[in-house]
N, C-alpha and C positions, 0 to 999 in steps of 0.2 A: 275516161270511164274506169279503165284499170284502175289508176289512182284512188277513185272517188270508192272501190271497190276495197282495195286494200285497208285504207281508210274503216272503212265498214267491220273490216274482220279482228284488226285491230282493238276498236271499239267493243264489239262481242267478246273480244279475251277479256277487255278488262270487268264486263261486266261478269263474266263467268268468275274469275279470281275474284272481286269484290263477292257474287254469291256466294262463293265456296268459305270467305272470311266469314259471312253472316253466318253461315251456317254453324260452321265452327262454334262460334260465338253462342249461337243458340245453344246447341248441345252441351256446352259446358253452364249456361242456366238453367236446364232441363235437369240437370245434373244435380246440383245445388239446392233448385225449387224442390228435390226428393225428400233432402234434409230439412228443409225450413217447414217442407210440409208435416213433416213428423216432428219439428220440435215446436211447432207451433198447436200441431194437432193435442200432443201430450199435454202442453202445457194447458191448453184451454180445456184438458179435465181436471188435472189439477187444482184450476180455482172453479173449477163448477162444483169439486169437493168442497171448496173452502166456503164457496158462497150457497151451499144446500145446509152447511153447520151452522153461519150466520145464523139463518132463518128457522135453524130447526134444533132447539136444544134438546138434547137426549136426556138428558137430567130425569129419573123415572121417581116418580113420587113413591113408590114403595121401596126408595132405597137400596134396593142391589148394590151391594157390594163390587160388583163388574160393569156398572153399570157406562161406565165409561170403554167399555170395547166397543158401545154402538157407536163409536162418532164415526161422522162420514170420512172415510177415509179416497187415499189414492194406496194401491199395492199392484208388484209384481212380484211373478216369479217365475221361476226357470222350467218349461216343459218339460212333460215324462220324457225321461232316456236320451233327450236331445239338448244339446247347447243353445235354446232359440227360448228366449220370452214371450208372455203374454202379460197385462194388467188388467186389472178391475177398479172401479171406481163404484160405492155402495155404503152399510150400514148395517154391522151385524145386529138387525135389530131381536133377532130372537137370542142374543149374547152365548152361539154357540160357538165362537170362535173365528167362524169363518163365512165368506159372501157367500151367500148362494145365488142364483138368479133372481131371484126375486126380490131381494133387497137389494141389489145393484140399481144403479140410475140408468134411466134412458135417453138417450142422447138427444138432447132437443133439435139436431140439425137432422138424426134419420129415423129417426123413432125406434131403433136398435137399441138391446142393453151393451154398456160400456162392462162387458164379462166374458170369461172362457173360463172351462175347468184346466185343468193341466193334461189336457194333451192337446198340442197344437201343429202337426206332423206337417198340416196344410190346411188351407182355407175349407177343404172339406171337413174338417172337424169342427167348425162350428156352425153353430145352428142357423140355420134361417134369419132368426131373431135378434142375432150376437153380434155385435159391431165386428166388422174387419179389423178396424182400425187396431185393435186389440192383440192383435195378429202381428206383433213386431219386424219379423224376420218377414214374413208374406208378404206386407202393406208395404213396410217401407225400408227394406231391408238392413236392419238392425240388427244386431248378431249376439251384443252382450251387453248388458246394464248391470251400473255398481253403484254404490253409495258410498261416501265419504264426506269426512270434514276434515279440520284443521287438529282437532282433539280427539277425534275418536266418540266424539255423543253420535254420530247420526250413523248409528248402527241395524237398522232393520230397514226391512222390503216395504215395511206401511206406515204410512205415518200420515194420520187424522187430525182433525181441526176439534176446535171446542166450537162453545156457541159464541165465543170473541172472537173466533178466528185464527185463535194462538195455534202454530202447529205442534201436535204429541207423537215422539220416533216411539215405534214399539206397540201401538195401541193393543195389538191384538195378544199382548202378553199383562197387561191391567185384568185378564180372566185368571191368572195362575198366581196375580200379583196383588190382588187385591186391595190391599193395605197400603198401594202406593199412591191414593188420590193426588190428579194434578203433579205426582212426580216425576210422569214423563215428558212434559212442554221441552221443547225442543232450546236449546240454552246458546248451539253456535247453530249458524248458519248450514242445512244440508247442502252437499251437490249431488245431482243425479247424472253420471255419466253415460250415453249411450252410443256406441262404436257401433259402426255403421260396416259393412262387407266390403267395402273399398278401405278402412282400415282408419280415414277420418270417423271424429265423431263430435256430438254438440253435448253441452251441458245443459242442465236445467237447476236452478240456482233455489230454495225454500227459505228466506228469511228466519231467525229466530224472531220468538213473540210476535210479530206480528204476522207469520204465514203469507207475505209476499212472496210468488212465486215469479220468475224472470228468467230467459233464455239468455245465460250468459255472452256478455260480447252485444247484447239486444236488450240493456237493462228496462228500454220504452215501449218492452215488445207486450 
């Protein structure tokens, strides 16, 4: 009986060290799953910019001069007074410059707009209406985003699609630039880097001309 006993407790260590492994194990994909969530989150606005310009040419038949600042874009940028991001995904279509809510997209997964103005202190600063997900540092803790390439073209915070799909770095400066029709199509490849609060971080990869967007390392993602 002792023995069959022993035996017994034995058996319980190993399943407790075997649980305490799974565990482990889990948490470190819990971990991970934070990041995949937010670089698959961003990405799938990304081409819901590209696939809202497909279908919707902003080409305005009375010619505007700026008329290429409405392409639908993807933009971030850096909240009031704090090191933390937000983005917008939209269509300046009154060509003032800038998204307001109303021209932003709404997300077909919550029915939220994909918008924040720049203050984002905490999830209480946005509206009811406003996607979290928008909410970089909040949602999925991201701390810093930058843009680069190989040359130096993918220099700005927004960069919109035409009605082919080509992506354009800069759109929201085609209002001051006017004269530059089609000169801002994107010529190398963007990356969008974003550093996460544990100090890793994931890319997110913009094709030139053709505005394929890809989670670096996940070219099939």
């Amino acid at each position: 009986m002792k023995k069959r006993f022993a035996f017994t407790m034995i058996e319980l260590v190993f399943v407790i060290v075997i649980l305490g492994i799974l565990a482990s194990v889990a948490m470190g994909h819990m971990e991970r799953d934070v990041k995949q969530e937010a670089s698959s989150t961003i990405l799938s606005h990304i081409r819901l910019a590209q696939q809202l310009a497909l279908n919707d040419n902003k080409h305005r038949s009375d010619h505007n001069s700026i008329w290429q600042t409405a392409y639908w874009r993807f933009e971030y940028e850096k909240c009031d007074g704090v090191d933390r991001y937000i983005y917008r995904v939209g269509s300046d279509a009154d060509l003032s410059g800038g998204i307001n809510k109303i021209e932003s997209v709404i997300d077909p997964v919550n029915r939220k707009y994909i918008w924040a103005d720049g203050v984002c202190n905490s999830f209480d600063d946005l509206g009811s209406d406003e996607n979290r997900d928008v909410y970089l540092y909040g949602r999925f803790g991201v701390e810093h985003v930058e843009h680069s390439d190989i040359t130096g073209s993918c220099t700005s915070q927004n960069i919109g699609f035409d009605f082919l799909g080509r992506p354009h770095v800069g759109v929201k400066s085609y209002k001051s630039d006017n004269s530059s029709v089609f000169q801002k199509i994107m010529t190398k490849d963007c990356i969008l880097t974003f550093t996460m609060s544990d100090g890793t971080n994931f890319k997110i990869k913009i094709e030139a001309e053709t505005g394929y967007s890809s989670i670096v390392g996940q070219e099939n993602s």
